[in-house]
mmJSON file of the N, C-alpha and C atoms, coordinates in Angstrom:
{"data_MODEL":{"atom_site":{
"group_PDB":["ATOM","ATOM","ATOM","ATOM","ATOM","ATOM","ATOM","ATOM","ATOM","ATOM","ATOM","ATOM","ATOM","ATOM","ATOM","ATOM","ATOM","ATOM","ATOM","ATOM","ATOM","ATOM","ATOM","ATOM","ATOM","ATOM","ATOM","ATOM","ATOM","ATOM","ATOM","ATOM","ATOM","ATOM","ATOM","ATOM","ATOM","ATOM","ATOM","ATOM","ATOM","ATOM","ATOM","ATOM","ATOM","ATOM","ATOM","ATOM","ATOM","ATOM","ATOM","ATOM","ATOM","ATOM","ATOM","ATOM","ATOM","ATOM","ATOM","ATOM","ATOM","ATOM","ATOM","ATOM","ATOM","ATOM","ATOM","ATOM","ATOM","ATOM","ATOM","ATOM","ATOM","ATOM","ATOM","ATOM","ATOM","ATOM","ATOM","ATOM","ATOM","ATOM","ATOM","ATOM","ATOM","ATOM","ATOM","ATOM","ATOM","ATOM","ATOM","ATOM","ATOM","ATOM","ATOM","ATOM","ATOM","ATOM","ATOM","ATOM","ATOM","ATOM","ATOM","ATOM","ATOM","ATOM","ATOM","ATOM","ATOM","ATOM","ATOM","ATOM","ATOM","ATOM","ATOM","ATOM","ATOM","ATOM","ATOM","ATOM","ATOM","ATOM","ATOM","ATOM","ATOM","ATOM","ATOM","ATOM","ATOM","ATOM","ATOM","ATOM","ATOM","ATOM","ATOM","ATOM","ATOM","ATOM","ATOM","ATOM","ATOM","ATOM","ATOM","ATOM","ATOM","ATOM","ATOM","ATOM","ATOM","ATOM","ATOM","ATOM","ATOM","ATOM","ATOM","ATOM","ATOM","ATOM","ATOM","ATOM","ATOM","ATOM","ATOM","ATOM","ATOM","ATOM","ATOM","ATOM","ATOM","ATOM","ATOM","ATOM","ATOM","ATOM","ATOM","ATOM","ATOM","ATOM","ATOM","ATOM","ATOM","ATOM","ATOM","ATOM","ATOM","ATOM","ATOM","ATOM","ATOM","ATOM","ATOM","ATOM","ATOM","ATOM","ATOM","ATOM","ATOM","ATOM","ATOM","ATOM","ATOM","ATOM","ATOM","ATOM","ATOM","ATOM","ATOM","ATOM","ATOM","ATOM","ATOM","ATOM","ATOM","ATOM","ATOM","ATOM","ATOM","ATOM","ATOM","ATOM","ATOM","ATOM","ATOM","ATOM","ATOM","ATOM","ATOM","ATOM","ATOM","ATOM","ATOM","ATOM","ATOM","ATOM"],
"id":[1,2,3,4,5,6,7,8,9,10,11,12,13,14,15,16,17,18,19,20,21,22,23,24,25,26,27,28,29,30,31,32,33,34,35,36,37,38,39,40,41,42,43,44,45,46,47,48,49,50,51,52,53,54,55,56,57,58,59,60,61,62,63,64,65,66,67,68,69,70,71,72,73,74,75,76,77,78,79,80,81,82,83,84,85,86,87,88,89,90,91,92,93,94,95,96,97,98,99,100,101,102,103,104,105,106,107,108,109,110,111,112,113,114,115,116,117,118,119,120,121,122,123,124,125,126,127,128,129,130,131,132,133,134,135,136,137,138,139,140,141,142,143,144,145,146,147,148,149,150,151,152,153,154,155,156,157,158,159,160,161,162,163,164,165,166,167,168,169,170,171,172,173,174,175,176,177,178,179,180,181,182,183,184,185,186,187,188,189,190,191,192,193,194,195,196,197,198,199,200,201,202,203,204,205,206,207,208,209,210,211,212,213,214,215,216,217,218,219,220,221,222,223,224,225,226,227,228,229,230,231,232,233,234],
"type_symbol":["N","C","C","N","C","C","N","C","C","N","C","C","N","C","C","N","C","C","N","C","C","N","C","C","N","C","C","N","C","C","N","C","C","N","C","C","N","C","C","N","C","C","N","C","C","N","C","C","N","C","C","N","C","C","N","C","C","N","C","C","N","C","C","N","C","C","N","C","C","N","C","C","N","C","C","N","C","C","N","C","C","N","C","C","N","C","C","N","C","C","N","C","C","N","C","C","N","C","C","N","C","C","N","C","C","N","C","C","N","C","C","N","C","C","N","C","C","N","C","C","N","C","C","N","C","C","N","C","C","N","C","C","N","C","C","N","C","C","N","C","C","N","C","C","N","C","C","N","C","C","N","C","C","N","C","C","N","C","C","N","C","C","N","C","C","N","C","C","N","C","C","N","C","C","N","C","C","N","C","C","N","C","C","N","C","C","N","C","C","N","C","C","N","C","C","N","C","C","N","C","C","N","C","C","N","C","C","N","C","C","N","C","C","N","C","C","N","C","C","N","C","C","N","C","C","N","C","C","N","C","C","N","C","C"],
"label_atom_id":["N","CA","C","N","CA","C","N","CA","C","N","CA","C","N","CA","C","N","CA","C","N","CA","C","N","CA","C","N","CA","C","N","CA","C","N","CA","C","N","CA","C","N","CA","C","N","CA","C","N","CA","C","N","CA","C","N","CA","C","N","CA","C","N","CA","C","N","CA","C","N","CA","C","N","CA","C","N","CA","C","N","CA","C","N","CA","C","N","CA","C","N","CA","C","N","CA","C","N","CA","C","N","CA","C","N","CA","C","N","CA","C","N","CA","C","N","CA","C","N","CA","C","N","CA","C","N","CA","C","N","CA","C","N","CA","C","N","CA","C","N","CA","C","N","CA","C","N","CA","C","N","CA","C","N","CA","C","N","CA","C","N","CA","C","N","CA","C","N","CA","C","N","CA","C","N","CA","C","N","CA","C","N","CA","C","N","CA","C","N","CA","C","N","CA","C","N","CA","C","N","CA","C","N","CA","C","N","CA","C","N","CA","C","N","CA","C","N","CA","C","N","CA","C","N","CA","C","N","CA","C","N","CA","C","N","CA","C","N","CA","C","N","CA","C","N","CA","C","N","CA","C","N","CA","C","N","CA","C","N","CA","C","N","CA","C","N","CA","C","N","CA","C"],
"label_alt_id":[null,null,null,null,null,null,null,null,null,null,null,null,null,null,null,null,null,null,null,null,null,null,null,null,null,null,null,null,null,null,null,null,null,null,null,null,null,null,null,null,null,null,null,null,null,null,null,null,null,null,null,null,null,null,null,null,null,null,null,null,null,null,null,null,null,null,null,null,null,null,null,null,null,null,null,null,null,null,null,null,null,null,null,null,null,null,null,null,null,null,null,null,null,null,null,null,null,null,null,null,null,null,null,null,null,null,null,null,null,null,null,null,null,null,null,null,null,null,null,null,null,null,null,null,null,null,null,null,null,null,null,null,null,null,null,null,null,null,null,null,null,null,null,null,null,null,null,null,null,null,null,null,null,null,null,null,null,null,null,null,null,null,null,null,null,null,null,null,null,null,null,null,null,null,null,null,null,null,null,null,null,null,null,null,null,null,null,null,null,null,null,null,null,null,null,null,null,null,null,null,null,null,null,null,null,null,null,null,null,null,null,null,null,null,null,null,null,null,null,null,null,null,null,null,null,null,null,null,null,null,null,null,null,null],
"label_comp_id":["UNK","UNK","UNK","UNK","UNK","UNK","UNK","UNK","UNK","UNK","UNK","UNK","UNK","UNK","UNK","UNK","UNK","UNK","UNK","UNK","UNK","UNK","UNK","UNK","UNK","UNK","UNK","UNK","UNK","UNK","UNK","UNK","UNK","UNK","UNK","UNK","UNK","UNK","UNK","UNK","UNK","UNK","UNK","UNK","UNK","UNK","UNK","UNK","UNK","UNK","UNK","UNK","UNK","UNK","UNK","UNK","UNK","UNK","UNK","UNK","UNK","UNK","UNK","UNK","UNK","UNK","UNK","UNK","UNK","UNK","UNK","UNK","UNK","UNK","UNK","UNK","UNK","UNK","UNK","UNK","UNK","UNK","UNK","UNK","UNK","UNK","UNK","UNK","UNK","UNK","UNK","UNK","UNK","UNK","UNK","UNK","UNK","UNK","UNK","UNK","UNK","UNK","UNK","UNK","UNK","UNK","UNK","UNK","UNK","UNK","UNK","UNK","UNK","UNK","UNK","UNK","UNK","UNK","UNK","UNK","UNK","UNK","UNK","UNK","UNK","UNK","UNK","UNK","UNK","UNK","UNK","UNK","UNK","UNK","UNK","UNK","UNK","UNK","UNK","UNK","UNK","UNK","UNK","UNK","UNK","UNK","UNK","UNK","UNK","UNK","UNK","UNK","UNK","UNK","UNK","UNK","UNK","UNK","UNK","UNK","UNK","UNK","UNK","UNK","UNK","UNK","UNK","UNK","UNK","UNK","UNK","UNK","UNK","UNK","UNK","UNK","UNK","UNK","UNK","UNK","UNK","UNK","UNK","UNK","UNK","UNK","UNK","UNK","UNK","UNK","UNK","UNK","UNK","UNK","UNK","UNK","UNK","UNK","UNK","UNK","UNK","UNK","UNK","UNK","UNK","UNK","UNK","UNK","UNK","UNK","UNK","UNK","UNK","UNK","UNK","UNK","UNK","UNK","UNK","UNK","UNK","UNK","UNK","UNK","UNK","UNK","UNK","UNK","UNK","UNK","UNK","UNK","UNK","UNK"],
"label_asym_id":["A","A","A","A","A","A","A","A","A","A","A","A","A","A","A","A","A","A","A","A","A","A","A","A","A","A","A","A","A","A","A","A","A","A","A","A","A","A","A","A","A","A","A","A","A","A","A","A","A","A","A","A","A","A","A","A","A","A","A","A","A","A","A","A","A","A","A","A","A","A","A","A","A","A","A","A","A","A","A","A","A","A","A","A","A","A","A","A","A","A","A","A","A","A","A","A","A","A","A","A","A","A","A","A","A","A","A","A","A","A","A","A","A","A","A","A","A","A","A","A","A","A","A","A","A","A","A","A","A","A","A","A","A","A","A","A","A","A","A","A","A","A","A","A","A","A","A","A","A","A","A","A","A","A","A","A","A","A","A","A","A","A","A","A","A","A","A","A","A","A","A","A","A","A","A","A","A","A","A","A","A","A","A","A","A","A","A","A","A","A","A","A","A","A","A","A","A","A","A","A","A","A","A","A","A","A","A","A","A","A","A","A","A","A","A","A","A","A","A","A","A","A","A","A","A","A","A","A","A","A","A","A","A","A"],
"label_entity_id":["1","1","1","1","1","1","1","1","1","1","1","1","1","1","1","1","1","1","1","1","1","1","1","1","1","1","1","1","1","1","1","1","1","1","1","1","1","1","1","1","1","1","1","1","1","1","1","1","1","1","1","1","1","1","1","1","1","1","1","1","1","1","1","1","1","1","1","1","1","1","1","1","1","1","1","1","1","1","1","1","1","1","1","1","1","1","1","1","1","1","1","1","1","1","1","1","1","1","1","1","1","1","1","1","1","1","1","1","1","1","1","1","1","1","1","1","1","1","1","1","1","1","1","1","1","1","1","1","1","1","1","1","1","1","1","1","1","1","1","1","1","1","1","1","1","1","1","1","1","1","1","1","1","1","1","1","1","1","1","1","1","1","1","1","1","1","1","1","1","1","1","1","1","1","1","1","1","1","1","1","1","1","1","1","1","1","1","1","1","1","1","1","1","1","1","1","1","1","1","1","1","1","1","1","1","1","1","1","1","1","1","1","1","1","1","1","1","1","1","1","1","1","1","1","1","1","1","1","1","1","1","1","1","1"],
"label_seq_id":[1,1,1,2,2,2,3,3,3,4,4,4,5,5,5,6,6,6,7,7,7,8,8,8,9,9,9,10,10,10,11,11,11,12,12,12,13,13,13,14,14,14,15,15,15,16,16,16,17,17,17,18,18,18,19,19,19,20,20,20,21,21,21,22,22,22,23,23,23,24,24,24,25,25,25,26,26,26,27,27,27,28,28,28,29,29,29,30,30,30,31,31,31,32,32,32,33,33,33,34,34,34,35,35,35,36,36,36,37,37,37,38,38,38,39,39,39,40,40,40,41,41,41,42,42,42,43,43,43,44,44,44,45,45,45,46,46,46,47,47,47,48,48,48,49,49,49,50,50,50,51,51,51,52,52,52,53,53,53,54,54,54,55,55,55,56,56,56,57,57,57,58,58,58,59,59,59,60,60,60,61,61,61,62,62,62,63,63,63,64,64,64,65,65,65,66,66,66,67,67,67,68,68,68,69,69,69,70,70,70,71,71,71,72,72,72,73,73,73,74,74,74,75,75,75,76,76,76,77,77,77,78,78,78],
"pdbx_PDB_ins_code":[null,null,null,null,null,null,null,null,null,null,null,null,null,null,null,null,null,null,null,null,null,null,null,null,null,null,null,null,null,null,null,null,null,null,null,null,null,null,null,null,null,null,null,null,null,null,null,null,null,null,null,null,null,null,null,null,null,null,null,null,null,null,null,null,null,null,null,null,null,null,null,null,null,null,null,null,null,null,null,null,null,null,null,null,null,null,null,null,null,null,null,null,null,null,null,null,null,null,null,null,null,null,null,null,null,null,null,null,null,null,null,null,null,null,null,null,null,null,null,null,null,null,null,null,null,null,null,null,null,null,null,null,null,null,null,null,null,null,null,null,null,null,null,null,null,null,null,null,null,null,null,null,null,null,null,null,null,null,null,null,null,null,null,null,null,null,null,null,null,null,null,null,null,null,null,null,null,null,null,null,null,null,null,null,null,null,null,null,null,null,null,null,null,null,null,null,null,null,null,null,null,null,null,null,null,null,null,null,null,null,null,null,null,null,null,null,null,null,null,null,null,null,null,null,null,null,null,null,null,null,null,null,null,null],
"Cartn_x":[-62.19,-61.945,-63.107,-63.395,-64.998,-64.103,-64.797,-64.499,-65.342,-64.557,-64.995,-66.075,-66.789,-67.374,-67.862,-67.687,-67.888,-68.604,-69.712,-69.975,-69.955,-69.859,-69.026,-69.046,-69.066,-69.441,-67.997,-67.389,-66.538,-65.914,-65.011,-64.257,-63.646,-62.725,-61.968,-61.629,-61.334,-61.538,-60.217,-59.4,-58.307,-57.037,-57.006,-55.928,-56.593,-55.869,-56.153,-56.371,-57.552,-57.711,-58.124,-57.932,-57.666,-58.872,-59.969,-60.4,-60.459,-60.768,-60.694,-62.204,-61.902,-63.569,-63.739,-64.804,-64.833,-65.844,-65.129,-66.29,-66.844,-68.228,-68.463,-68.917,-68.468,-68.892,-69.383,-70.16,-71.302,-70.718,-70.478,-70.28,-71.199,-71.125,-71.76,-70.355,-70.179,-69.544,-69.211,-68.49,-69.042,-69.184,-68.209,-68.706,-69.854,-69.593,-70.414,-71.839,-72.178,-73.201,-73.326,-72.624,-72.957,-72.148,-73.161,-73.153,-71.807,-70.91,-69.74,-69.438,-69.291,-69.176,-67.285,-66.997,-65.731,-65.546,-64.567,-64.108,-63.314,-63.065,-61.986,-62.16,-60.542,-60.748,-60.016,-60.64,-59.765,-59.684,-57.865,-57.716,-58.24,-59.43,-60.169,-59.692,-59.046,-58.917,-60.37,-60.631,-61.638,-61.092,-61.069,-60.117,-60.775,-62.433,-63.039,-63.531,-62.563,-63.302,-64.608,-65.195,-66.722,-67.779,-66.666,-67.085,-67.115,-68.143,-67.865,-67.908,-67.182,-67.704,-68.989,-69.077,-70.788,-71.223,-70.599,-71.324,-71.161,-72.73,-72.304,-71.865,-71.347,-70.487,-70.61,-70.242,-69.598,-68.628,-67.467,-66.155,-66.096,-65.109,-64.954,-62.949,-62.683,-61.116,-60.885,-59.476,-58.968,-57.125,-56.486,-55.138,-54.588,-53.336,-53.034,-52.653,-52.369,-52.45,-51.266,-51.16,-49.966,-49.984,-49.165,-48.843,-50.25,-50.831,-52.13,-53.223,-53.093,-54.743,-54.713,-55.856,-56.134,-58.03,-58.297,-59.572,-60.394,-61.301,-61.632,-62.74,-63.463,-64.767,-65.894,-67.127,-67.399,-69.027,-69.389,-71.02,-70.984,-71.485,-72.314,-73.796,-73.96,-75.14,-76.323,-75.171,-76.097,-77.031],
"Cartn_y":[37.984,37.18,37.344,36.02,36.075,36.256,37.241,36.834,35.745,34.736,33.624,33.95,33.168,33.604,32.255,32.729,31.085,31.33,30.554,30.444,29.959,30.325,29.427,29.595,29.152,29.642,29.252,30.825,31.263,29.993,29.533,28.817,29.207,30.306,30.97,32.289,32.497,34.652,35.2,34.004,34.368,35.186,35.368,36.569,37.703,38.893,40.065,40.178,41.069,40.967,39.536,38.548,37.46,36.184,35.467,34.612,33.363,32.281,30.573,30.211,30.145,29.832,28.24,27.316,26.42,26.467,25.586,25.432,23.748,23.554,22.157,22.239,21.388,20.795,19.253,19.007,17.851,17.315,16.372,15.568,14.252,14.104,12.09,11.366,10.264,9.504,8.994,8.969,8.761,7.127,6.14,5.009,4.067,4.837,4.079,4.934,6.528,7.368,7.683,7.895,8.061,9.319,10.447,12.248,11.61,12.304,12.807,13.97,14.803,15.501,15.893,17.169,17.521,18.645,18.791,20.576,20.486,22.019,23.045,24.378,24.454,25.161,26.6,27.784,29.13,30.098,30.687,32.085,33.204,34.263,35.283,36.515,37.776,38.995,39.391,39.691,40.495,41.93,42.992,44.213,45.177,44.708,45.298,44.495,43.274,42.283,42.351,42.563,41.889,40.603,39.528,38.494,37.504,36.435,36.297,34.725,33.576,32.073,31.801,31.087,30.633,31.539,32.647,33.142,32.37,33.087,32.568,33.762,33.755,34.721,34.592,35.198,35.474,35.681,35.209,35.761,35.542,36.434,36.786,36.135,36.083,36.374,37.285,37.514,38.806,37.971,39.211,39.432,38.993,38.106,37.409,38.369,38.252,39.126,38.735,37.332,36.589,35.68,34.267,33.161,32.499,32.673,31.444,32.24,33.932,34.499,34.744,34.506,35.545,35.517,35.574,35.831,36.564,37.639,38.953,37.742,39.083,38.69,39.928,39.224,39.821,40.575,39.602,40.108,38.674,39.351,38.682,38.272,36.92,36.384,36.401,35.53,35.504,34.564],
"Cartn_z":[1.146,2.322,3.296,3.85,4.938,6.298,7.14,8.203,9.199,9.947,10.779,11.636,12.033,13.307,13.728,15.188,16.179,17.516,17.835,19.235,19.747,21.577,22.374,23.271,24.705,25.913,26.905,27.452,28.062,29.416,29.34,30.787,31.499,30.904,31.948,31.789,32.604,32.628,33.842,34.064,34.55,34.251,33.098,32.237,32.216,31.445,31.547,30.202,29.868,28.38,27.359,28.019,27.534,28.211,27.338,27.957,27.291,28.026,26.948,26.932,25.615,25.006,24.697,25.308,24.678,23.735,22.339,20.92,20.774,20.903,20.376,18.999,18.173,17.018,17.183,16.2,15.938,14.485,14.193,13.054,12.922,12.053,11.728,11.21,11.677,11.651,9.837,9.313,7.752,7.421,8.214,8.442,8.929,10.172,11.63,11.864,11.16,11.12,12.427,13.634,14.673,14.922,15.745,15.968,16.944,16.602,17.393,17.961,19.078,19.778,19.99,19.233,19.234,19.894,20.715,21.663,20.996,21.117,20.819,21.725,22.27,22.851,22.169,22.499,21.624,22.384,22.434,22.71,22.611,23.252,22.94,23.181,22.372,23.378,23.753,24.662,25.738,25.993,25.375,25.732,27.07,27.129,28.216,29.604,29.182,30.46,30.796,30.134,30.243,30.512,29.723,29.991,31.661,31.297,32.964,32.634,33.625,33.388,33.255,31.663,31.619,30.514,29.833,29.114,27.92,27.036,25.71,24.617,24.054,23.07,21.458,21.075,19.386,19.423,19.047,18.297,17.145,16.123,14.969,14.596,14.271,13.89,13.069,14.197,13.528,13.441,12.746,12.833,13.875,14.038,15.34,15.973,17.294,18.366,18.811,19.971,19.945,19.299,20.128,19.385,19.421,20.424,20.248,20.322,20.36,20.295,18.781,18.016,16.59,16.322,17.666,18.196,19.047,18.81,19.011,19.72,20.715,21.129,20.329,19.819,18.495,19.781,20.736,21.27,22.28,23.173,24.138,24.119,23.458,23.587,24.903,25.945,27.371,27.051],
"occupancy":[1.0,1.0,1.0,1.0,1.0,1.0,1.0,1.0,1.0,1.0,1.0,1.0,1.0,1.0,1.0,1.0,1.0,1.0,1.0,1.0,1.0,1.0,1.0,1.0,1.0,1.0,1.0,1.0,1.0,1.0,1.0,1.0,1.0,1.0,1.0,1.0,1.0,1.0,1.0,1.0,1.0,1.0,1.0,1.0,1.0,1.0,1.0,1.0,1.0,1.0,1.0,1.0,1.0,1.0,1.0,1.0,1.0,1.0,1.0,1.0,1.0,1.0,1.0,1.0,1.0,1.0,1.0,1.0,1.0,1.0,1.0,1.0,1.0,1.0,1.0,1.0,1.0,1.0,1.0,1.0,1.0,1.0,1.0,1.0,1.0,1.0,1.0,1.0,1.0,1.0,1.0,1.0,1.0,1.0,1.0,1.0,1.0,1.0,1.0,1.0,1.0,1.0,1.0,1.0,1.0,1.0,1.0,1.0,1.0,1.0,1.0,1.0,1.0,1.0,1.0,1.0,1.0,1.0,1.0,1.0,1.0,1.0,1.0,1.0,1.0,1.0,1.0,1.0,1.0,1.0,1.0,1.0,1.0,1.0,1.0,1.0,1.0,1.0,1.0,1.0,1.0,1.0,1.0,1.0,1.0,1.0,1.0,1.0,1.0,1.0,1.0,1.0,1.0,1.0,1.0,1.0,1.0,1.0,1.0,1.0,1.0,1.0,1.0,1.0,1.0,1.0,1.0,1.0,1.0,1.0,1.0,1.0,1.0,1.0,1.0,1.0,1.0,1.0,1.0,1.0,1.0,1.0,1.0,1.0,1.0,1.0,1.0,1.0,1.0,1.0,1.0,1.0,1.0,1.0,1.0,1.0,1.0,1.0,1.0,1.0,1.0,1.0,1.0,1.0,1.0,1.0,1.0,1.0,1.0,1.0,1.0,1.0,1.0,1.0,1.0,1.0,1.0,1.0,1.0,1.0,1.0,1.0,1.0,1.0,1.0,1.0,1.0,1.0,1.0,1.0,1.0,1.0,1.0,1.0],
"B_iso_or_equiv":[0.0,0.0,0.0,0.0,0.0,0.0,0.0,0.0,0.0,0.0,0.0,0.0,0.0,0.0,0.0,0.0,0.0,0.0,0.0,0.0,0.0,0.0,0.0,0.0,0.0,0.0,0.0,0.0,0.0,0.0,0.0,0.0,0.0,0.0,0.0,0.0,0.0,0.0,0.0,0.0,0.0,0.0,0.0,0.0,0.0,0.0,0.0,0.0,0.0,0.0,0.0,0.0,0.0,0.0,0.0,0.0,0.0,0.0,0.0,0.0,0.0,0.0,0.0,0.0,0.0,0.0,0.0,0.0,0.0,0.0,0.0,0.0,0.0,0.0,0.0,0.0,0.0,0.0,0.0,0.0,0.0,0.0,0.0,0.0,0.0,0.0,0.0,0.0,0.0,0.0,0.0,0.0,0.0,0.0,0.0,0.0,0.0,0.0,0.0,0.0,0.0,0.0,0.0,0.0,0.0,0.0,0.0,0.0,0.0,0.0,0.0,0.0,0.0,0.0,0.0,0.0,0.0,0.0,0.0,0.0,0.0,0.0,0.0,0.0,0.0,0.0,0.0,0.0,0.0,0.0,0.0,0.0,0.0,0.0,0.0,0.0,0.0,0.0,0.0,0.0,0.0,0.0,0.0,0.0,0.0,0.0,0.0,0.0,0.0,0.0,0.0,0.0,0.0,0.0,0.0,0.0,0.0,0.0,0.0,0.0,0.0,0.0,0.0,0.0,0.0,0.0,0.0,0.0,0.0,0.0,0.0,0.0,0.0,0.0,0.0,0.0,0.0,0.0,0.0,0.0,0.0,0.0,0.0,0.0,0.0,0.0,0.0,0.0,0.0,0.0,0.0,0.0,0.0,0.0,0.0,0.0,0.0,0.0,0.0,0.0,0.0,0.0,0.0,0.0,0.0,0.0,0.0,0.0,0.0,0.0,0.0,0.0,0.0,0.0,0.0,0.0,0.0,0.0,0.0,0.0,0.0,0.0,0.0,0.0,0.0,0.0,0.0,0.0,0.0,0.0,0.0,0.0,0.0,0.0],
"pdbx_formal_charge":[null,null,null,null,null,null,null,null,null,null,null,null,null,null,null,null,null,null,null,null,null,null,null,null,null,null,null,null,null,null,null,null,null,null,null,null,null,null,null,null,null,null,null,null,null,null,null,null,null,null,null,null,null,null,null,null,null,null,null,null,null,null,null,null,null,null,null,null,null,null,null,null,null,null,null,null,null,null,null,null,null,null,null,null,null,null,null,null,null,null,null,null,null,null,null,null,null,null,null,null,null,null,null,null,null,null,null,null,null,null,null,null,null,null,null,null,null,null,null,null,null,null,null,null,null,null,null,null,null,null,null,null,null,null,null,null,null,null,null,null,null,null,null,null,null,null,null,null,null,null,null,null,null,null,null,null,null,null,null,null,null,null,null,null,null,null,null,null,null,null,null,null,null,null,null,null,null,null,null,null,null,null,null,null,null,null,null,null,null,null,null,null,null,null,null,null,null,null,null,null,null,null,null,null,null,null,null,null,null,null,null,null,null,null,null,null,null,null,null,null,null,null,null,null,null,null,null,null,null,null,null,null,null,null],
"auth_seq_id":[1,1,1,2,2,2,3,3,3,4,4,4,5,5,5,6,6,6,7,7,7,8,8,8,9,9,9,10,10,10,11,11,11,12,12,12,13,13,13,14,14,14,15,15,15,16,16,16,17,17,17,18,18,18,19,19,19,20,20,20,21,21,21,22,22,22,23,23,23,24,24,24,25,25,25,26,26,26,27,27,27,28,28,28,29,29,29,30,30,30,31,31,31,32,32,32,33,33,33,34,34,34,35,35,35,36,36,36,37,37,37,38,38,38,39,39,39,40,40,40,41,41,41,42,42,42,43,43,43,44,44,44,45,45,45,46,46,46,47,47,47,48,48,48,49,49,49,50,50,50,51,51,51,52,52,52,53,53,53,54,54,54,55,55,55,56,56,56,57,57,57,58,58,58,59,59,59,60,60,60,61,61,61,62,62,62,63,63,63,64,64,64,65,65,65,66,66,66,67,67,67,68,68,68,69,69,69,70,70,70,71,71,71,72,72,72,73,73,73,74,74,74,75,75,75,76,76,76,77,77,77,78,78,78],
"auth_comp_id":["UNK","UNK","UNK","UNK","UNK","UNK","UNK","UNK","UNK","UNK","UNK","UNK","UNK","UNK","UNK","UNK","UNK","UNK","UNK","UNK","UNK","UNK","UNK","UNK","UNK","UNK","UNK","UNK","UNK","UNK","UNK","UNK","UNK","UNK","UNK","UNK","UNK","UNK","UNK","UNK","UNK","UNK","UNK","UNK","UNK","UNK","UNK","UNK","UNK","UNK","UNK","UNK","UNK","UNK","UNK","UNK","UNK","UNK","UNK","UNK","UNK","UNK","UNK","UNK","UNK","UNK","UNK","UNK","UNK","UNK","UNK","UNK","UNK","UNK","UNK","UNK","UNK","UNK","UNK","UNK","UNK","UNK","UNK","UNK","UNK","UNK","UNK","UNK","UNK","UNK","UNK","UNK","UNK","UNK","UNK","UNK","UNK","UNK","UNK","UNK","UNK","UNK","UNK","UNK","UNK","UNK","UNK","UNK","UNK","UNK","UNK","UNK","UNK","UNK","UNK","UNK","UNK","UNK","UNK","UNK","UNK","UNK","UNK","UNK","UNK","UNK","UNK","UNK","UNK","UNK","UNK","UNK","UNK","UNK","UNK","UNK","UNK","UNK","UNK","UNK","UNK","UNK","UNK","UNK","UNK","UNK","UNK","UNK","UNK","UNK","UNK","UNK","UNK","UNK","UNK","UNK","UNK","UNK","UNK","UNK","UNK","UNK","UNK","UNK","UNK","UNK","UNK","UNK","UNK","UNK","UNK","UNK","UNK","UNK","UNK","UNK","UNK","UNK","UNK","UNK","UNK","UNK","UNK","UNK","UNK","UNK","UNK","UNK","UNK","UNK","UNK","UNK","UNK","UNK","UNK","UNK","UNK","UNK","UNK","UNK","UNK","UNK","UNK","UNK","UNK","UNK","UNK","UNK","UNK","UNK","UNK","UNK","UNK","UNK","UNK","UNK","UNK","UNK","UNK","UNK","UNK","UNK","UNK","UNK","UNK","UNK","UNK","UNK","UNK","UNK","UNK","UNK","UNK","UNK"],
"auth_asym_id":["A","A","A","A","A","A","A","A","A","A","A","A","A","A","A","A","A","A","A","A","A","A","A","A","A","A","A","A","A","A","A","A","A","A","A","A","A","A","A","A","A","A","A","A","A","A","A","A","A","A","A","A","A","A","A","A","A","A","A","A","A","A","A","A","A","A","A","A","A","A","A","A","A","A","A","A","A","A","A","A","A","A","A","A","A","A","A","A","A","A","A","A","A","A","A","A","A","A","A","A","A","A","A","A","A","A","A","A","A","A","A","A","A","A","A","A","A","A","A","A","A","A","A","A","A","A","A","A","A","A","A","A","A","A","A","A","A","A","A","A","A","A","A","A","A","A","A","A","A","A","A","A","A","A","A","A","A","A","A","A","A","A","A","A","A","A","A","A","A","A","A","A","A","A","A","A","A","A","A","A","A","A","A","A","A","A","A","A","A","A","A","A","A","A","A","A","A","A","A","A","A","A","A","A","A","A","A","A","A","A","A","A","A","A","A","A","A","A","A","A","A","A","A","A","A","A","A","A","A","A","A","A","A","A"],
"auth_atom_id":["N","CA","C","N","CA","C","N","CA","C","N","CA","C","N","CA","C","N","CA","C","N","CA","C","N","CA","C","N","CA","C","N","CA","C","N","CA","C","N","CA","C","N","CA","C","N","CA","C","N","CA","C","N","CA","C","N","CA","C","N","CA","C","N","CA","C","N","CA","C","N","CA","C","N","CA","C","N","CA","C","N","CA","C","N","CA","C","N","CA","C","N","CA","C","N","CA","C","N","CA","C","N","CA","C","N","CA","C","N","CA","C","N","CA","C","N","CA","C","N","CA","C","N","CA","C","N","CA","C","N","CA","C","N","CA","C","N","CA","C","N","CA","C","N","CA","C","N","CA","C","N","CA","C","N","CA","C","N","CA","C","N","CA","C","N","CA","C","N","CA","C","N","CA","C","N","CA","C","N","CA","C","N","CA","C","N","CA","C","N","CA","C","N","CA","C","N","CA","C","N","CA","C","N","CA","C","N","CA","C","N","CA","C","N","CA","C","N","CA","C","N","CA","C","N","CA","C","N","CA","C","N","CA","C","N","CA","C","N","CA","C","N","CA","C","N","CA","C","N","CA","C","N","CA","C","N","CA","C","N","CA","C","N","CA","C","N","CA","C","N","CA","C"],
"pdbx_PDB_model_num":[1,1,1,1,1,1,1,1,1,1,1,1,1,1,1,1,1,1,1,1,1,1,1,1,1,1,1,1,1,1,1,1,1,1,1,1,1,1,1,1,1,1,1,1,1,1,1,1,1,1,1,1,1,1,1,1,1,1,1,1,1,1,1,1,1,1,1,1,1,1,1,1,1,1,1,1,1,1,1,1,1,1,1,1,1,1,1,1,1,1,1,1,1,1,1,1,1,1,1,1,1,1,1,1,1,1,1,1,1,1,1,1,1,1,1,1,1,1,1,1,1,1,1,1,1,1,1,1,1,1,1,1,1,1,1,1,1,1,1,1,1,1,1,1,1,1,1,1,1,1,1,1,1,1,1,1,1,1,1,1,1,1,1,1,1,1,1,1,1,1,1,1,1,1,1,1,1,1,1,1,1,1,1,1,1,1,1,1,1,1,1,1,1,1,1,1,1,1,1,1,1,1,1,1,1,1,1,1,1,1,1,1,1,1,1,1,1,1,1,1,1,1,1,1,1,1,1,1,1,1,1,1,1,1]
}}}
């Protein structure tokens, strides 16, 4: 089994332990060939609050945590 990894730059840092990461992805259209621009947004534990709005990050997935976290913060890009 691989573990995931995603980067993504931090929106909110209002929970404890806990921050919202937004992810963009890029596609081509398979019809129309035109770059599409997709968010996603993902639950991060942060266990040292480190992060701050604006950063850029690594997370990894892990083992769910709760219902909507099963995402570690893996490194701080910056």
């Amino acid at each position: 089994m691989s573990i995931k990894e995603k980067i993504g730059i931090v929106i909110s840092t209002k929970m404890q332990k806990s921050i919202v990461v937004l992810i963009e992805n890029k596609y081509r259209h398979p019809i129309y060939s035109k770059t599409i621009k997709r968010t996603k947004k993902y639950l991060v534990h942060d266990e040292d609050n480190v992060c701050n709005v604006g950063d850029k990050i690594i997370i990894k997935q892990t083992r769910p945590l709760s219902k909507r976290k099963c995402w570690a913060l893996k490194e701080v890009v910056k």
